[in-house]
C-alpha positions in Angstrom: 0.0 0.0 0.0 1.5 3.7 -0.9 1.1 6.3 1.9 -0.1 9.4 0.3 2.3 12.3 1.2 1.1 15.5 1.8 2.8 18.5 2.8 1.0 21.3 4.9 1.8 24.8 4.7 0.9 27.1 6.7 -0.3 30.7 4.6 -0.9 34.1 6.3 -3.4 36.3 4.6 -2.9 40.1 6.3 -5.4 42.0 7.6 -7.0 44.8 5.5 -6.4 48.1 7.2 -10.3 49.4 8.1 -9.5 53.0 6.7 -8.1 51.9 3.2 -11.3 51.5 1.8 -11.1 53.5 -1.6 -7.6 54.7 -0.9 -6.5 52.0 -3.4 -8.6 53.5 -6.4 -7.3 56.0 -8.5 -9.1 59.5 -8.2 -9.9 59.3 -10.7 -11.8 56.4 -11.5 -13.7 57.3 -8.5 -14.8 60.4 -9.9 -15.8 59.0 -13.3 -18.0 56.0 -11.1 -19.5 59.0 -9.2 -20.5 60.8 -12.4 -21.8 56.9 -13.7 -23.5 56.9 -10.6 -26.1 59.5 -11.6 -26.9 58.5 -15.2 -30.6 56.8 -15.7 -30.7 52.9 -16.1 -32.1 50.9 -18.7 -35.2 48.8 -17.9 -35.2 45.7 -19.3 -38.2 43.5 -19.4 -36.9 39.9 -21.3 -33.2 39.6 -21.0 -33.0 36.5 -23.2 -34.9 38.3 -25.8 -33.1 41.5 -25.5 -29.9 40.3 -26.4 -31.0 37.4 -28.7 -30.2 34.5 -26.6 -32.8 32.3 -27.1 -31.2 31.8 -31.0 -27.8 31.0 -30.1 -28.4 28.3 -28.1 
């Protein structure tokens, strides 16, 4: 019978600072999600039929 070997490692994730929330965007991108932020959305009523779905399957 062959004994299965494994090897354990031991992995340390580090904690996430609680004040770096959007710190690590780019000012920019969060001013252009901000401006996204306020445009209207798109109501859509049949998603499969909307983007044509149903024929490529």
């Amino acid at each position: 019978m062959e004994s299965n070997n494994i090897i354990k490692k031991k992995v340390e994730v580090p904690l996430k600072n609680e004040k770096s929330d959007e710190s690590e965007l780019r000012p920019e991108f969060v001013e252009k999600m901000k401006e996204r932020k306020k445009e209207p959305t798109v109501k859509i009523k049949d998603f499969k039929k909307h983007f044509d779905l149903d024929k490529h399957v």
